[in-house]
C-alpha beads as a LAMMPS data file, in Angstrom:
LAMMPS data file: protein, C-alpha beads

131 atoms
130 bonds

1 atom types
1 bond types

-500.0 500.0 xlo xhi
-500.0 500.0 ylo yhi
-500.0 500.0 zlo zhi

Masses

1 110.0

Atoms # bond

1 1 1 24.471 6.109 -35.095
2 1 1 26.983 5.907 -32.001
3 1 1 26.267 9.142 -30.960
4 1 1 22.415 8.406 -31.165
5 1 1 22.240 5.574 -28.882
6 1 1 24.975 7.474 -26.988
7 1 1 22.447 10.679 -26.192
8 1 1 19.888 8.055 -26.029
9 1 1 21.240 6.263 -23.207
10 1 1 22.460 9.681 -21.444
11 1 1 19.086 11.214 -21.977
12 1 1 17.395 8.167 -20.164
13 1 1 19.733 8.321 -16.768
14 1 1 19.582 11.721 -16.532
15 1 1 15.704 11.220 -16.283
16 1 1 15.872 7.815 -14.195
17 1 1 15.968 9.907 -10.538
18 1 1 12.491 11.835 -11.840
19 1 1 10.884 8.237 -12.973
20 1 1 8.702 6.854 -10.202
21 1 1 9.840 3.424 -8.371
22 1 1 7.805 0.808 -9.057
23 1 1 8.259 -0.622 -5.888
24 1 1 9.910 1.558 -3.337
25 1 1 12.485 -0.810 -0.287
26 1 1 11.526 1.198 2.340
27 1 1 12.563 0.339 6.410
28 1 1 10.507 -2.487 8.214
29 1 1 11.926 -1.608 11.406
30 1 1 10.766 1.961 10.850
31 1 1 7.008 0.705 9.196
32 1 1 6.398 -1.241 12.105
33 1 1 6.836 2.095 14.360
34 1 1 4.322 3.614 11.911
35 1 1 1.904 0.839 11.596
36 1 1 1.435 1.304 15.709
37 1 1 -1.022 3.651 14.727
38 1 1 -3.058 1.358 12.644
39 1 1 -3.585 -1.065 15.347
40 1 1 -6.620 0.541 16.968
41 1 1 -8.494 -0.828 14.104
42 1 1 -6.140 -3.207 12.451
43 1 1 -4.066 -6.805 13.292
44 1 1 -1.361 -7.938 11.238
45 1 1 -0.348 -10.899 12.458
46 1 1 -1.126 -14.652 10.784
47 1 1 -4.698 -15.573 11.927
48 1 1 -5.313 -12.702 13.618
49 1 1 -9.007 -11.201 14.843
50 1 1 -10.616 -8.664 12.508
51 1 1 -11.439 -5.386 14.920
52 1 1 -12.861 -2.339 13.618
53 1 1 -10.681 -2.642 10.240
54 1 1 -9.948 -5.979 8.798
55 1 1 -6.539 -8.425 9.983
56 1 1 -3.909 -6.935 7.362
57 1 1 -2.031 -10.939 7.536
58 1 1 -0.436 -10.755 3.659
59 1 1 -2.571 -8.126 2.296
60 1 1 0.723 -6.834 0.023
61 1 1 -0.903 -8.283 -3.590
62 1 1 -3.675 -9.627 -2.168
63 1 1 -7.384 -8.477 -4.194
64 1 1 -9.046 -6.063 -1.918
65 1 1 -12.309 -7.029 0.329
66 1 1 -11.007 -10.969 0.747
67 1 1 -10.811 -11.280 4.720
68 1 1 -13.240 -13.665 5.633
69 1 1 -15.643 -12.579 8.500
70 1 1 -15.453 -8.831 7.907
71 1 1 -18.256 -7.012 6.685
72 1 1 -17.253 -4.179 3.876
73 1 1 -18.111 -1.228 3.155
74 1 1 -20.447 -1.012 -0.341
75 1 1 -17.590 1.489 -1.766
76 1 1 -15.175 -1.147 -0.925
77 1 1 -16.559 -3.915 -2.390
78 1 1 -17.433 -2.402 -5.168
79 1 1 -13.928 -1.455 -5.128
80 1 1 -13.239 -4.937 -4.954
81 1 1 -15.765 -6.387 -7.666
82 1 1 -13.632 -3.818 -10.194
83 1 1 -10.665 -5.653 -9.652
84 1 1 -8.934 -3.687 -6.964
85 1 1 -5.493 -5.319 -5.704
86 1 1 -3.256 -4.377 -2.600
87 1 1 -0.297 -3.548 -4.742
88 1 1 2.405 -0.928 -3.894
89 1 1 0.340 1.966 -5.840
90 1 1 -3.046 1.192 -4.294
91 1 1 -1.725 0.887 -1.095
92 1 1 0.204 4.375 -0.910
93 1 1 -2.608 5.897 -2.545
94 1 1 -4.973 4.314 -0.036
95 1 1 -2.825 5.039 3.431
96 1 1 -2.046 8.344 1.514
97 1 1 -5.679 9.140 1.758
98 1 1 -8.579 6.760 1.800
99 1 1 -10.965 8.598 0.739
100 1 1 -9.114 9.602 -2.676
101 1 1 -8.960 5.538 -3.812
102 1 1 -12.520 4.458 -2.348
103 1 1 -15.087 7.519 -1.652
104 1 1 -18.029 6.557 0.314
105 1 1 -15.443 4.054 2.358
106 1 1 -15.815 3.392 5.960
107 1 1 -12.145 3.759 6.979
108 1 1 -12.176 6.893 9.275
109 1 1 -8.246 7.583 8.673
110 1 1 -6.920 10.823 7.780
111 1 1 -4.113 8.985 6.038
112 1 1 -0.192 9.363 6.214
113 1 1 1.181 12.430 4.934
114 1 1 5.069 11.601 5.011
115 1 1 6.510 10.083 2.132
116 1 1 9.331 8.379 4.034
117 1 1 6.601 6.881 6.906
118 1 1 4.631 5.977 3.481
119 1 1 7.257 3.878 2.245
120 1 1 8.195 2.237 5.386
121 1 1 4.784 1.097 6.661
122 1 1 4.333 -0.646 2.523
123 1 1 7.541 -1.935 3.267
124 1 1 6.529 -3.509 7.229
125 1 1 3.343 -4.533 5.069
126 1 1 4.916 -6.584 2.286
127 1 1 6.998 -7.576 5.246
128 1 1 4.064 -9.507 6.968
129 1 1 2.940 -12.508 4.842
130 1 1 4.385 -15.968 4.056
131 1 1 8.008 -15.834 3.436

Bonds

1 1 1 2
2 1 2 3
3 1 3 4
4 1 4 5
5 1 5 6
6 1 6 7
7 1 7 8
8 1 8 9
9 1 9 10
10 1 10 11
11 1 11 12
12 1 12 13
13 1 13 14
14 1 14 15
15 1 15 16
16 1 16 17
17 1 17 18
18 1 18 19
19 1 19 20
20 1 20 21
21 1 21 22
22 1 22 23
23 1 23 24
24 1 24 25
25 1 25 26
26 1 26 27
27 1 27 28
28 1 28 29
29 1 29 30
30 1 30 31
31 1 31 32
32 1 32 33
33 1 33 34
34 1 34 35
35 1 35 36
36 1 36 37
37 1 37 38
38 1 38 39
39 1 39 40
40 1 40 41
41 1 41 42
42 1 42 43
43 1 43 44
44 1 44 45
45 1 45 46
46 1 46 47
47 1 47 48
48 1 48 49
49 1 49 50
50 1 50 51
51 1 51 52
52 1 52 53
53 1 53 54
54 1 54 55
55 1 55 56
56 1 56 57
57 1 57 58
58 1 58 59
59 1 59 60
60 1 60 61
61 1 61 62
62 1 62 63
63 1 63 64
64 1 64 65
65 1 65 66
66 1 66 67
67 1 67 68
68 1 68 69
69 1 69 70
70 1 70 71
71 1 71 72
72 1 72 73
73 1 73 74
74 1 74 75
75 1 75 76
76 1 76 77
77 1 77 78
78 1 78 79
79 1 79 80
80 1 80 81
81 1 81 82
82 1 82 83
83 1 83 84
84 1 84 85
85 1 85 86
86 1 86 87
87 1 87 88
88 1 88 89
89 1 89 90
90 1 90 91
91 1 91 92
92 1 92 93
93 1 93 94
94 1 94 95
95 1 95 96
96 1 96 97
97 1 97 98
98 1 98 99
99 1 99 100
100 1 100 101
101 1 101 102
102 1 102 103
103 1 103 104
104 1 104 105
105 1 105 106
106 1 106 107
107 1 107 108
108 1 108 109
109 1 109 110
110 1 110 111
111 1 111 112
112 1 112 113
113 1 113 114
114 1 114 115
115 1 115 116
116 1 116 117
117 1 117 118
118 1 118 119
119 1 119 120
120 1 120 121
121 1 121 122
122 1 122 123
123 1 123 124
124 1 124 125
125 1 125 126
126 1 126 127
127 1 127 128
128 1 128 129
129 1 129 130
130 1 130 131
């Protein structure tokens, strides 16, 4: 029985570095140099103007479509009406590629390619809400 809960145990760390974080740390520092490119459309900042793209103020966990003022796209509010959440998985799907989470959306960005930039801007995200 030792043995068994002995391979058990080994089996599971040697598959732990394959296993997909949850929730990845990731560098604010480093996401806030990658989020510079999001401000043509975007603010992030508490009480901040909508622009082209909603203000991203504590969108980590927040249920998609909620910024008052800004009109959605139909895909995204559909999106929205189906329960969509800003969690860590939406959101590096989403900045991953837009498209591939809501088709028929209205954000006109290619999306981030870069794991490691990925990572970092969800981190400067979750970053940027009420502490």
């Amino acid at each position: 029985m030792h043995s068994i809960k002995t391979a058990l145990v080994a089996a599971l760390l040697a598959a732990a570095p394959i296993m997909p974080a949850l929730a990845q740390e990731g560098d604010v520092e480093a996401g806030q140099r990658v989020f510079a490119q999001c401000r043509a459309c975007h603010t992030i900042n508490e009480g901040g103007r909508n622009g082209v793209g909603p203000n991203l103020w504590n969108v980590y966990g927040r249920p998609a479509g909620q910024v008052p003022g800004f009109r959605y796209s139909s895909a995204l509010q559909q999106a929205a009406q189906q329960g969509l959440v800003w969690n860590e998985e939406n959101l590096r799907r989403y900045l991953a590629n837009p498209r591939d989470l809501i088709p028929g959306g209205s954000m006109a960005f290619a999306g981030i390619r870069n794991p490691e930039q990925l990572t970092n801007v969800i981190a400067y995200m979750r970053a940027q809400r009420p502490q």
